[in-house]
C-alpha positions as CSV (number, residue, x, y, z in Angstrom):
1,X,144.4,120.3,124.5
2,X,144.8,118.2,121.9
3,X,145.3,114.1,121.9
4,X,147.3,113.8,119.3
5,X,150.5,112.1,120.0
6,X,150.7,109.2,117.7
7,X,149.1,109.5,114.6
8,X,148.8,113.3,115.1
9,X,152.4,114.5,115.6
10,X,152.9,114.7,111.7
11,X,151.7,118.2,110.0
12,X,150.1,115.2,107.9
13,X,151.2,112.0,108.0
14,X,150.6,111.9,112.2
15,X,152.4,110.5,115.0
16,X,152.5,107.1,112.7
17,X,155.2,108.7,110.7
18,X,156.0,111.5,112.3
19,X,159.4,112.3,114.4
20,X,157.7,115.7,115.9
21,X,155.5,115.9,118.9
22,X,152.5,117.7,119.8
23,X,152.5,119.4,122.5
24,X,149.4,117.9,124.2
25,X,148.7,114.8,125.2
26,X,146.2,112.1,123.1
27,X,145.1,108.8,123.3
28,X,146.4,108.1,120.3
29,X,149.3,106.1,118.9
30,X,150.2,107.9,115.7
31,X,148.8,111.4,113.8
32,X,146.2,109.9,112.8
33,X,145.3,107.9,115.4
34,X,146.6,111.1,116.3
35,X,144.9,112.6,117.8
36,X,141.7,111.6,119.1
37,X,139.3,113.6,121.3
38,X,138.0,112.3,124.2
39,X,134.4,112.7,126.0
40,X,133.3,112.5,129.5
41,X,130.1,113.6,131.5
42,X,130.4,115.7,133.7
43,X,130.2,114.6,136.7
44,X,129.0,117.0,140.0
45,X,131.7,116.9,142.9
46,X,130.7,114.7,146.0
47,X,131.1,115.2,149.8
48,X,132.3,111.2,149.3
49,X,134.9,112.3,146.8
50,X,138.5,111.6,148.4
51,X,140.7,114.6,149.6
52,X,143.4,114.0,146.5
53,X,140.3,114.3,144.0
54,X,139.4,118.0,146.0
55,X,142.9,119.1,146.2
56,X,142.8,118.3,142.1
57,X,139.8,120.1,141.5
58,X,141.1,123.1,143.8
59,X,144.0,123.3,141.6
60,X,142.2,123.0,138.5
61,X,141.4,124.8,135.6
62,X,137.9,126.7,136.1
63,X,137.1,125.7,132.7
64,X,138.1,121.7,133.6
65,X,135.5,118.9,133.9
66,X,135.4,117.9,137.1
67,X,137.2,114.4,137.8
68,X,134.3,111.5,138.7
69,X,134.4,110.0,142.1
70,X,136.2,107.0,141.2
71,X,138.8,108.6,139.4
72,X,141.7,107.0,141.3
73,X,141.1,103.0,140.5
74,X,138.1,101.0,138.9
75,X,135.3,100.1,141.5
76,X,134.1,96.6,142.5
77,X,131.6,96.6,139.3
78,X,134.0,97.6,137.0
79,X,134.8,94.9,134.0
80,X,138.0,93.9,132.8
81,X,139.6,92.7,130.3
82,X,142.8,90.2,130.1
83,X,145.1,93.1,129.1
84,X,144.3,94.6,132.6
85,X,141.9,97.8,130.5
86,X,138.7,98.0,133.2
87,X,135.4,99.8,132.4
88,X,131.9,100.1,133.5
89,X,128.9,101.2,131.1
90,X,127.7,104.9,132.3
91,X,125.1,104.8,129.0
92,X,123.4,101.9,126.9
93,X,123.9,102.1,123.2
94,X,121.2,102.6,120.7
95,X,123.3,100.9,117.6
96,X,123.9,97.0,117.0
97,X,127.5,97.1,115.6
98,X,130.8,97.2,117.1
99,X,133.4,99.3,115.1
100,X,136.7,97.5,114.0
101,X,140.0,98.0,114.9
102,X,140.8,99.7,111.5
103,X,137.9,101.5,111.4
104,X,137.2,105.5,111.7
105,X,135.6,106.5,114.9
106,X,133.6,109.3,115.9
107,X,133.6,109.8,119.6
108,X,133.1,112.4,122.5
109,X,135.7,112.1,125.2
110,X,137.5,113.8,128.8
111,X,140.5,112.2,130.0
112,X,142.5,112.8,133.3
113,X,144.9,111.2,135.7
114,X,144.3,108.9,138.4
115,X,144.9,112.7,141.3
116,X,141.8,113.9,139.6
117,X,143.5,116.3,136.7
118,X,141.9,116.7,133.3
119,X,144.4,116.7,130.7
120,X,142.3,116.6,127.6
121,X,138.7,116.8,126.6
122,X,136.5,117.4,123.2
123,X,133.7,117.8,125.4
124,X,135.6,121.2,126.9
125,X,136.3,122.1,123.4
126,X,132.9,121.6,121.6
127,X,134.0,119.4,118.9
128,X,134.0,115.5,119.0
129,X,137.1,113.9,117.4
130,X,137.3,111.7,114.4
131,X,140.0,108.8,114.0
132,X,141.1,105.8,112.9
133,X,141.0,103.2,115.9
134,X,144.2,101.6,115.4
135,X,146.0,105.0,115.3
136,X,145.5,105.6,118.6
137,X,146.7,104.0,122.2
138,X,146.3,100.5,123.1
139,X,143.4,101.0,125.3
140,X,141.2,102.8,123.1
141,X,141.8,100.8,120.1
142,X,140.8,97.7,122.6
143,X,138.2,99.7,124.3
144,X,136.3,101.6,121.6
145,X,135.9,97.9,119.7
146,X,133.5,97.0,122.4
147,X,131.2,99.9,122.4
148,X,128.1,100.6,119.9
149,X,126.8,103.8,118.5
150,X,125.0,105.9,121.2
151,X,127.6,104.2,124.0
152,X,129.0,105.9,126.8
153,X,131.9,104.2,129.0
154,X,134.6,104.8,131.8
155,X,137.7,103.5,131.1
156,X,140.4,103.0,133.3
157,X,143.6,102.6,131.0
158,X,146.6,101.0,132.7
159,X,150.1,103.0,131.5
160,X,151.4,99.6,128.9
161,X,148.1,100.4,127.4
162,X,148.7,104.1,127.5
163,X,151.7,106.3,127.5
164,X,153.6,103.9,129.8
165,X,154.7,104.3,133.8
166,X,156.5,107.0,135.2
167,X,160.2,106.6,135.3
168,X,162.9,108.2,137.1
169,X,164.7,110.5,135.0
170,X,162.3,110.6,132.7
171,X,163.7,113.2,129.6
172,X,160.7,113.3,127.9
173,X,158.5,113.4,131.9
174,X,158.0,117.1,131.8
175,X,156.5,117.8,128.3
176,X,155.5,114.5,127.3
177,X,151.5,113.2,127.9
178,X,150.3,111.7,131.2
179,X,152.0,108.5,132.5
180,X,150.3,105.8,134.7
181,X,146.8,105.0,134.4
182,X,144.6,107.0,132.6
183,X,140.7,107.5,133.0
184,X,138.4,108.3,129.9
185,X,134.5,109.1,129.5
186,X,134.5,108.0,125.5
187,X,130.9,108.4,123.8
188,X,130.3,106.3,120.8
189,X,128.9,108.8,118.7
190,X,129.7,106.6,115.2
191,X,132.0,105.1,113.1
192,X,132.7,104.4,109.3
193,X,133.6,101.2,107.9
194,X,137.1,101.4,106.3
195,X,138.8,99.7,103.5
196,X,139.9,96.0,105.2
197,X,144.0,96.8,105.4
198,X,146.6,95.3,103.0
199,X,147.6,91.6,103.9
200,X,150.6,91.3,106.6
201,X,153.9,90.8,104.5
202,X,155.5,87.6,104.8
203,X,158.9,89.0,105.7
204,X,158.0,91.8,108.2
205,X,159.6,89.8,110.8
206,X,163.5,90.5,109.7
207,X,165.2,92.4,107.1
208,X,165.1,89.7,104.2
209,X,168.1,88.4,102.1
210,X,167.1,89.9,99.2
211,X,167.0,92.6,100.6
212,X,169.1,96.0,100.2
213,X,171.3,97.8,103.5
214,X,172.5,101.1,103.7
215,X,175.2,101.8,106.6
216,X,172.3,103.1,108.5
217,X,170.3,99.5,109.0
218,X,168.1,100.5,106.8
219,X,166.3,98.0,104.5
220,X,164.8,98.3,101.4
221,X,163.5,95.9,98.6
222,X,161.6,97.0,95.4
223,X,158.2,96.1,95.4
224,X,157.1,97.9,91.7
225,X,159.5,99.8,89.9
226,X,159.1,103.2,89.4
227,X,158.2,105.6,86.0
228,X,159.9,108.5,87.2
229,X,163.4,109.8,86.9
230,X,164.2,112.2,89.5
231,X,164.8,111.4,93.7
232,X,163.1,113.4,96.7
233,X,165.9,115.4,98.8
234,X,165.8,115.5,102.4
235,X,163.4,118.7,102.5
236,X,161.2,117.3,99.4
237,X,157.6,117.3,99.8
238,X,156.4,114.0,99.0
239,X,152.8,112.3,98.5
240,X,152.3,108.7,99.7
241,X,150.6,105.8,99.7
242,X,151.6,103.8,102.8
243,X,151.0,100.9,105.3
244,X,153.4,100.3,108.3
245,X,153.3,97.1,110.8
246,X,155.3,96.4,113.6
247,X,157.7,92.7,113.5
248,X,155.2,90.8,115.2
249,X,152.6,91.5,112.2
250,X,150.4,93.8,113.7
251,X,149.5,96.7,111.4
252,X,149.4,100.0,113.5
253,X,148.7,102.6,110.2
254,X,147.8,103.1,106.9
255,X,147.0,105.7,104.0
256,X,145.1,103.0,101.9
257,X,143.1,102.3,104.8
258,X,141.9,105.8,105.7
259,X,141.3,106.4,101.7
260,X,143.5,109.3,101.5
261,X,147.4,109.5,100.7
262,X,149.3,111.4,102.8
263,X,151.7,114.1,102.3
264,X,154.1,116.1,104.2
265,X,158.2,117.3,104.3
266,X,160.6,114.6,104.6
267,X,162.5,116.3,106.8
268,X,159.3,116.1,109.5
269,X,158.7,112.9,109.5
270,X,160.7,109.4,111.3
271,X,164.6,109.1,109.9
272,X,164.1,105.9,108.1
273,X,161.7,108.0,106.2
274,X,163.6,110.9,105.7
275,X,166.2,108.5,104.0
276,X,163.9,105.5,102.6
277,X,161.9,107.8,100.3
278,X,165.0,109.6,99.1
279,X,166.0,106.1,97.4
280,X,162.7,106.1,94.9
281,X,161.3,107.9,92.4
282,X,157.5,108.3,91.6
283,X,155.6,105.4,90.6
284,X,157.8,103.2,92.7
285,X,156.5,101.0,95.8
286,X,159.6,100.0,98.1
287,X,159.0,98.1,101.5
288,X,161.1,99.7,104.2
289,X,162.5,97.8,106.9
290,X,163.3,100.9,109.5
291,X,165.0,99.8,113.2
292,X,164.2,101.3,116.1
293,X,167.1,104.2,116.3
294,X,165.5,105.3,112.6
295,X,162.3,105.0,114.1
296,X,160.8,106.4,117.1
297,X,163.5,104.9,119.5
298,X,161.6,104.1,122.7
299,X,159.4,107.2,122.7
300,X,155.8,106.5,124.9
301,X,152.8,106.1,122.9
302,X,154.5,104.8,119.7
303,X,155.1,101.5,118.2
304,X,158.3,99.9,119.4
305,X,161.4,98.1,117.8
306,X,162.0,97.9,114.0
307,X,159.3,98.6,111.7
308,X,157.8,98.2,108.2
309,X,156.5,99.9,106.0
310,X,155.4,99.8,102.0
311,X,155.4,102.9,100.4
312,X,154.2,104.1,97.2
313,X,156.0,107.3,95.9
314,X,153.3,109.0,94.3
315,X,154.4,112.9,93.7
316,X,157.5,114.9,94.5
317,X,157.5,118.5,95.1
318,X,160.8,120.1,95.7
């Protein structure tokens, strides 16, 4: 399975932009952050092991990493952290550097749920995952910022950090990734020093006066104008420059940041998208003020409430 919920839901863009879903759970907020891959040791099942974590592993996959012993909370030595995130080190590092929040990870992980169940693993599938930090979920992008190269950590990952808690009626319960705390084995393998992101706007908390409305609640002001002449339609292919911060200032993607624009269909990304990008033409940078309906409306694993974005239209292709 694959992690990719955030910053991965996108064919490119990732769960940042993107409206779709994958269908496997990450620790990621966005596509890019999208979809990270987690490692875990594995660990050999005990006679001390509860009965919840046998009747888990009896109804596991053969294939499945066995759950560790203390699966179901943190232990006594476990650390933790303000934001209630816990951990305990299962392997010194060998580097001297900490990665940064915007920075691109390289890391071996296995995830499951508190009963013992694996949900997702790059260990299983032989490949360690690559990622920016901040495109993934809360507790990774707090947790990995602690680790050096060579690291190995548990981390027990309360469900604000996460995907969030179990509801009742839950419409997205069934298909959606794991609620409640979450446990990760995350390996440090390395990381990459990214470009330091674009300055915070000064008006990303609400839709300016200057500011343009459509009937939507949509905002849009013109950062640079444009050389082009023609519009993207609704099923345009677009490549974009990009950076996107929730109201409180807090910057949670960005194409300039990874190094690489991003392209994709505007009808597969967020609605505010779909319509923002439909008002430029190339050359022209807009900042987008998108609410929450336009957005991701509530949906686990994703930032929350209105957010912004600048864009740079860079190419159409109809």
């Amino acid at each position: 399975m694959k992690i990719i919920w955030t910053l991965l839901c996108c064919v490119v863009l990732g769960a940042a932009l993107t409206a779709c879903k994958s269908s496997s759970p990450e620790p990621s907020e966005g596509e890019a952050a999208t979809e990270a891959e987690a490692p875990a040791e594995e660990a050999e099942a005990k006679p001390e092991e509860s009965a919840t974590q046998e009747a888990a592993a009896q109804a596991a996959q053969p294939t499945d990493i066995p759950a560790p012993p203390d699966v179901a909370a943190p232990p006594e030595n476990a650390e933790k952290s303000a934001s209630g995130l816990a951990w305990t080190v299962l392997q010194e590092g060998t580097g001297d550097k900490h990665p940064k929040e915007w920075d691109i990870v390289t890391v071996n992980y296995t995830g499951w749920t508190t009963d013992g169940k694996m949900f997702d693993s790059s260990t299983r599938r032989g490949k360690p995952a690559e990622f920016p930090l901040n495109r993934v979920i809360k507790g990774w992008t707090e947790g990995v910022q602690l680790m050096v190269d060579g690291e190995k950590r548990r981390f027990w990952i309360p469900g604000e950090l996460a995907y969030g808690e179990p509801k009742p009626n839950d419409p997205h319960g069934a298909f959606g990734p794991p609620r409640g705390m979450l446990v990760f084995d995350v390996e440090l393998i390395s990381f990459k020093e990214a470009p330091k992101p674009p300055e915070t706007p000064k008006d990303v908390a609400k839709i300016p006066k200057n500011a343009k409305k459509t009937k939507t609640g949509l905002g849009s002001r013109v950062l640079k104008k444009g050389t082009g002449k023609e519009h993207p339609t609704a099923t345009s292919v677009v490549t974009v420059d990009y950076s996107g911060w929730t109201t409180d200032g807090k910057m949670f993607d960005s194409s300039i940041v990874r190094g690489s624009p991003a392209t994709f269909g505007l009808n597969q990304v967020i609605a505010g998208w779909t319509e923002g990008l439909q008002l430029m033409v190339v050359g022209e940078k807009r900042r987008l003020w998108i609410p929450e309906n336009l957005a991701y409306q509530g949906r686990p694993g994703r930032p929350a409430g209105m957010l912004v974005f600048d864009v740079e239209l860079l190419d159409i292709k109809k």
